[in-house]
Phi, psi and omega in degrees: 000130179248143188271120018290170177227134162318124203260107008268135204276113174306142157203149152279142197276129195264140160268123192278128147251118192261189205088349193225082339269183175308336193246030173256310189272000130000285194269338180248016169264314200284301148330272182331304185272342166287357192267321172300302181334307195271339169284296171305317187080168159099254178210008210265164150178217212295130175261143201220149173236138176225174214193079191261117166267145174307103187261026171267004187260302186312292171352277204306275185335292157359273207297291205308354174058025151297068149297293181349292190277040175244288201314317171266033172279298215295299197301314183287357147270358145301316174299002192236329196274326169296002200246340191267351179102009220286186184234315164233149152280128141249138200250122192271006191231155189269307190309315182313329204287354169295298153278051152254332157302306197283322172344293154313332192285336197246029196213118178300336204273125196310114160264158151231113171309164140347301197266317194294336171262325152339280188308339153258011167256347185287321216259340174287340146298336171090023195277148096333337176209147183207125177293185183192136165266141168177217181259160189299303207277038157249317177326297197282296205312103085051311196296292188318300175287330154272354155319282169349284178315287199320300167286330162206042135080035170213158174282171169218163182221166178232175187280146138340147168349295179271358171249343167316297178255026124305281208311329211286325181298339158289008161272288186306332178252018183211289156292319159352303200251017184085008197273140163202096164318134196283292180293359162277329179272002183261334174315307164303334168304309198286334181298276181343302184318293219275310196282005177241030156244346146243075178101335185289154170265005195165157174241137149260129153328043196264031167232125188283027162237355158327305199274005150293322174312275189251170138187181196326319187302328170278345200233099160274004170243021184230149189268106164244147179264119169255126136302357172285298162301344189271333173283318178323322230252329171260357159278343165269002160307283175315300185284328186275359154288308210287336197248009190264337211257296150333303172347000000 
């Protein structure tokens, strides 16, 4: 990117849709624009659109397997960020991408899953089998895991029953809301622990408030994918094509 820049300086605008949770989206606003920053220099970052949906609406619908009527929660608030101009969509939640993908498939406006940069950073480690952390229904969930296979040549496992649900109950009652516990990062550990003892080569972070929890710094010889940063890092992709292309 080159400096000085004609004033006001095009760029593309990314849409957050946030809210699920507040402290994800947070971490991807707060990103995005320190990332620009630091790319650009000066005073320039991000132009950003958010969009929050109410995550005591997400909670309820969740616990209640009321997709239908999450997804038409989820669309009409798309519908607000496409009504605002954005240039890509990114969804601040790994569970939500369950209704938010078919949404999108049927919307000209550019999503980036979730899933796709994560799934190309495993595979470009050269891992074959990853456990995955996440809320019980990305765990339980089907989507993820043939995403995985399919598109980039690795298996994912999930923790046994009862630690499924410690991990999904530690999301929900705790980083969401900033509580972050000495003995919930030792649990996740132990969570961590149990599945590359059976077999996994690396974990993925696969609820984006994890990473307040655990992260590289606890397992420094076991390879973790936080998604939260892997997505971040690739919605700034999408824009630095987009100003490479302009040039």
């Amino acid at each position: 990117m080159t400096s000085p820049r004609a004033r006001p300086f095009r760029q593309k605008t990314i849409g957050i849709l946030g809210g699920s949770s507040n402290e994800a989206t947070v971490e991807y606003y707060q990103s995005l624009n320190a990332r620009l920053n630091a790319a650009y220099g000066g005073w320039d970052n991000a132009e950003i659109v958010i969009v929050s949906v109410n995550f005591g609406n997400i909670e309820a619908l969740l616990r209640e397997d009321r997709w239908d009527e999450l997804a038409a929660y989820l669309a009409e608030k798309i519908d607000r960020l496409e009504a605002a101009g954005v240039d890509l969509v990114v969804c601040v939640s790994n569970t939500l991408h369950r209704a938010v993908a078919p949404i999108m498939q049927a919307r000209a406006t550019p999503f980036l899953h979730i899933a796709d940069p994560t799934g190309a950073a495993i595979r470009a480690a050269g891992l074959k089998r990853v456990g995955l952390l996440g809320t019980g229904a990305t765990m339980r969930s089907p989507l993820f895991a043939e995403r995985f296979r399919a598109n980039y040549g690795f298996e994912t496992i999930a923790p046994d029953e009862a630690d499924m649900e410690i991990v999904d109950r530690i999301i929900f009652d705790e980083p969401v809301r900033r509580i972050l516990r000495p003995e919930s990062r030792a649990e996740y550990i132990r969570v961590v622990e149990a599945l590359r003892a059976r077999g996994a080569q690396g974990v993925i972070l696969g609820c984006t408030e994890i990473f307040l929890l655990i992260g590289q710094q606890d397992m420094p010889d076991f390879p973790v994918f936080d998604t939260t940063a892997l997505h971040v890092a690739a919605a700034l992709d999408f824009v630095d094509e987009w100003e490479a292309a302009a040039a």
